[in-house]
Backbone as CSV, one residue per row, in Angstrom:
resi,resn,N_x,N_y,N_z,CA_x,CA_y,CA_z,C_x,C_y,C_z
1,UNK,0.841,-1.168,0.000,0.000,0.000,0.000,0.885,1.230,0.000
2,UNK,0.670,2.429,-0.770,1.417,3.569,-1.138,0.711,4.322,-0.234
3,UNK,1.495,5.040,0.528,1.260,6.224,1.398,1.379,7.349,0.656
4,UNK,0.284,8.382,0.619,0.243,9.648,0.179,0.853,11.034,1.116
5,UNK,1.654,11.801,0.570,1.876,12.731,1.277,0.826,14.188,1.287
6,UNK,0.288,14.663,2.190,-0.650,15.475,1.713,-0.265,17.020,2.642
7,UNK,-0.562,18.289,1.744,-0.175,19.120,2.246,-1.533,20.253,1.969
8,UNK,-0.922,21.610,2.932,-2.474,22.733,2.358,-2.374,23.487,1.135
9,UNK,-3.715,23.235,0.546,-3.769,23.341,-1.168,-3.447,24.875,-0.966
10,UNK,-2.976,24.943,-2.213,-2.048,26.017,-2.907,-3.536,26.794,-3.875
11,UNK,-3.802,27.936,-4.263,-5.289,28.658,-4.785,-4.380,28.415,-6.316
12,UNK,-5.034,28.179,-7.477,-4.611,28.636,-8.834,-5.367,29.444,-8.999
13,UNK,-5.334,29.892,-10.552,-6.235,30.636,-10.768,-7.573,30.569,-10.843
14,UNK,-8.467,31.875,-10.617,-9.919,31.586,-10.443,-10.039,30.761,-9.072
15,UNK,-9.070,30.805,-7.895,-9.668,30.377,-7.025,-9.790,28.988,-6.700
16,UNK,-9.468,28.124,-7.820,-9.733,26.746,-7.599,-8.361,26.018,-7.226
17,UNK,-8.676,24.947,-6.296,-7.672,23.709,-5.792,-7.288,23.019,-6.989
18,UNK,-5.877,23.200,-7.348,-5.718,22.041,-8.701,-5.654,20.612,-7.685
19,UNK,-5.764,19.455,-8.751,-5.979,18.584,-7.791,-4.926,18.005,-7.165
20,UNK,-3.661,17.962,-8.009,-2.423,17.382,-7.968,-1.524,18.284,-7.002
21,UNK,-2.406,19.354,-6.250,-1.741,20.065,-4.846,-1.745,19.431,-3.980
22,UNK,-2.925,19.142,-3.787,-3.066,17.669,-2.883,-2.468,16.834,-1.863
23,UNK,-2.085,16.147,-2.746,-1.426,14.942,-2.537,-0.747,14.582,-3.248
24,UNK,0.473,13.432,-2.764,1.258,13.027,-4.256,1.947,11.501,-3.401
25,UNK,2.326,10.731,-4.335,3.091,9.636,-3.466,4.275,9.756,-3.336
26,UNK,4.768,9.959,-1.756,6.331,9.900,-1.861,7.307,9.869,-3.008
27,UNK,8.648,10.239,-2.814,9.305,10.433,-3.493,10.050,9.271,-3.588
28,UNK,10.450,8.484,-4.977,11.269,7.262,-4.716,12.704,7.378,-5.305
29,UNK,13.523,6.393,-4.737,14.534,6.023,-5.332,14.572,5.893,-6.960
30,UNK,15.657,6.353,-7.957,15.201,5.878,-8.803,16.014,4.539,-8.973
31,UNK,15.346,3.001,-8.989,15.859,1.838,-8.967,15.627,1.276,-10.015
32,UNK,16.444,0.267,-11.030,15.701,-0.121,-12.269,15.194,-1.153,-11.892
33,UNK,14.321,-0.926,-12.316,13.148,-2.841,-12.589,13.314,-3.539,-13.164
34,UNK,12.894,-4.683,-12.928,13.236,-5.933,-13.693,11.380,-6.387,-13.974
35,UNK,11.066,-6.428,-15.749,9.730,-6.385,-15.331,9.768,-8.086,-15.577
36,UNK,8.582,-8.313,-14.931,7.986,-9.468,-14.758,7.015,-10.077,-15.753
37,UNK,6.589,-11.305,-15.849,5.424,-11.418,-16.996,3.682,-11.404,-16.032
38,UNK,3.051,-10.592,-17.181,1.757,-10.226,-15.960,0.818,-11.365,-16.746
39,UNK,-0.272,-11.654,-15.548,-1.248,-12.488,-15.974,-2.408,-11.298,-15.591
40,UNK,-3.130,-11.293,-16.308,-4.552,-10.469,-16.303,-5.880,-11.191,-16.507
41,UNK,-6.818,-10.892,-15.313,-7.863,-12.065,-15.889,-8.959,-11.319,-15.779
42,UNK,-9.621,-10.780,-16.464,-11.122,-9.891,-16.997,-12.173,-10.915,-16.934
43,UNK,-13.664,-10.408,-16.181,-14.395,-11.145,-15.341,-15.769,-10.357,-16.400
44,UNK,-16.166,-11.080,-17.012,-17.018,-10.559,-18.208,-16.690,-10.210,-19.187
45,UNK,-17.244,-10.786,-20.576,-17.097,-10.547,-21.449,-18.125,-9.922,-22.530
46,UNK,-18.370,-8.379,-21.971,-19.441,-7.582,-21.755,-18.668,-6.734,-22.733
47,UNK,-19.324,-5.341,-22.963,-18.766,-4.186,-24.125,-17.547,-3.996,-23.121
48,UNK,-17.469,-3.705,-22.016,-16.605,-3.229,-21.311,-15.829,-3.959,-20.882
49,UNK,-15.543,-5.629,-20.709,-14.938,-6.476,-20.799,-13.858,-6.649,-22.194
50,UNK,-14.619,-6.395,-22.879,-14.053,-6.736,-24.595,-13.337,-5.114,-24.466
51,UNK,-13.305,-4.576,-24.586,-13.002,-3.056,-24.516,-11.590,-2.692,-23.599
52,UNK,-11.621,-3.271,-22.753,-10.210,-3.823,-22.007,-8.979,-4.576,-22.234
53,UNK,-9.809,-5.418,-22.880,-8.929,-6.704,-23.601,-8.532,-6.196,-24.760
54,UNK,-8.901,-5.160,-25.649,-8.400,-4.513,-26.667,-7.381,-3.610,-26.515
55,UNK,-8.599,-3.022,-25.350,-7.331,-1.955,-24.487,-5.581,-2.260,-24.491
56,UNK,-5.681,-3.552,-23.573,-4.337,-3.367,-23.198,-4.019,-4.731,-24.429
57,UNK,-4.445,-4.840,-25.486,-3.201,-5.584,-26.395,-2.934,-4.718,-27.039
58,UNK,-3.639,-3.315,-27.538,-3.036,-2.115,-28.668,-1.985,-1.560,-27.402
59,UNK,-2.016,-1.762,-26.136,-0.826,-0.689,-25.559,0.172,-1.928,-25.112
60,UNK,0.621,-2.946,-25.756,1.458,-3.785,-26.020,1.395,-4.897,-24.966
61,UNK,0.544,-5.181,-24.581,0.479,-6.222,-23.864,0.162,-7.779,-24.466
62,UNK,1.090,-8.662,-24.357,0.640,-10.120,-25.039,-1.024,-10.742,-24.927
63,UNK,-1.511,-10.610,-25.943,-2.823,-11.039,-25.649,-2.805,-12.536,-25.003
64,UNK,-1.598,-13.512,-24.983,-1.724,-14.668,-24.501,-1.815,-14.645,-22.758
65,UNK,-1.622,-13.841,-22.507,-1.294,-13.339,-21.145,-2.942,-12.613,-20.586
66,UNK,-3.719,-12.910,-21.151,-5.300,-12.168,-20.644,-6.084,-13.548,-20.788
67,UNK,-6.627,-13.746,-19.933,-7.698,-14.185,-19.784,-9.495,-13.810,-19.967
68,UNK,-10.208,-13.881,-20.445,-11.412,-13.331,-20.375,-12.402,-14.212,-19.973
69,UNK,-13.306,-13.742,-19.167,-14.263,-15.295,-18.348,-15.536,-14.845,-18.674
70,UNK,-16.113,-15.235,-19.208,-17.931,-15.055,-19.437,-19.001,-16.021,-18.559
71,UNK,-19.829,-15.773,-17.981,-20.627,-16.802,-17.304,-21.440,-17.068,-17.659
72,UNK,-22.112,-16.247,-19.137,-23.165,-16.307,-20.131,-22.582,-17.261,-20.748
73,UNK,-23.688,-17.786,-22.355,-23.439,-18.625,-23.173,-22.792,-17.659,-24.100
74,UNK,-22.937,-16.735,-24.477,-22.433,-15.890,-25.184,-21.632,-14.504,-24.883
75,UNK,-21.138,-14.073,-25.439,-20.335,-12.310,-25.098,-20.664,-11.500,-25.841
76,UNK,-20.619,-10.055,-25.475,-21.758,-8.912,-25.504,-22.261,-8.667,-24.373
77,UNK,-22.521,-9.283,-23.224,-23.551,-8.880,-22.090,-24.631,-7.966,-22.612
78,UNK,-25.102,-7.165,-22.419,-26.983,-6.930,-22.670,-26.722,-7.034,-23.884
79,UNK,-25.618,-6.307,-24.714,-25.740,-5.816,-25.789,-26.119,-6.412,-26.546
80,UNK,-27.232,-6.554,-27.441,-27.883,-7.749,-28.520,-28.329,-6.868,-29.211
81,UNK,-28.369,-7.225,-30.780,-29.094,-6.980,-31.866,-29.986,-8.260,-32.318
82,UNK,-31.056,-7.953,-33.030,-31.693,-9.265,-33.776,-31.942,-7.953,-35.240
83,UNK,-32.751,-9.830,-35.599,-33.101,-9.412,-37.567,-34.533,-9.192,-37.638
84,UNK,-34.977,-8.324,-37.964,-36.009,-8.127,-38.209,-37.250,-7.146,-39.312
85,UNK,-37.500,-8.356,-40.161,-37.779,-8.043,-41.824,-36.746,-8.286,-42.586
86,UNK,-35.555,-8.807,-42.472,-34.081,-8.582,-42.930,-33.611,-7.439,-42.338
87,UNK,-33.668,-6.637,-41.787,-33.019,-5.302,-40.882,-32.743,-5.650,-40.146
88,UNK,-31.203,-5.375,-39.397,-30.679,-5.594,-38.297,-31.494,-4.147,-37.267
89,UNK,-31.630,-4.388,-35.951,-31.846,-3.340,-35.077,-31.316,-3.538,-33.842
């Protein structure tokens, strides 16, 4: 758990608290990392499920490395279209 340091907000302009006066997290060492391989496991496979999983493979993440779990028979969650007359709606 990251401890926040918090101090009394500073006015910008117009009067308002920017937010990043605040608070901020300590200051760190700079140490290099050694990164690790991540497992990610997304719990619906809903617009916003699928939307995640896109998310983080366009910002370079191995898609083999995500999991996605649906508890429906299908994915979409509400989201459904049907045919009707030949028209999708």
């Amino acid at each position: 758990m990251t401890s926040l340091r918090c101090f009394r907000p500073q006015r910008g302009p117009r009067g308002r608290i920017p937010a990043e006066s605040l608070c901020y997290p300590p200051a760190r060492l700079a140490v290099p990392r050694t990164h690790r391989p991540v497992k990610i496991a997304i719990l619906g496979a809903g617009v916003s499920g699928l939307a995640l999983a896109r998310f983080l493979v366009e910002g370079g993440l191995a898609a083999d490395s995500i999991s996605l779990f649906e508890a429906g028979p299908r994915v979409g969650g509400l989201c459904r279209s049907k045919t009707v007359e030949g028209y999708i709606q």
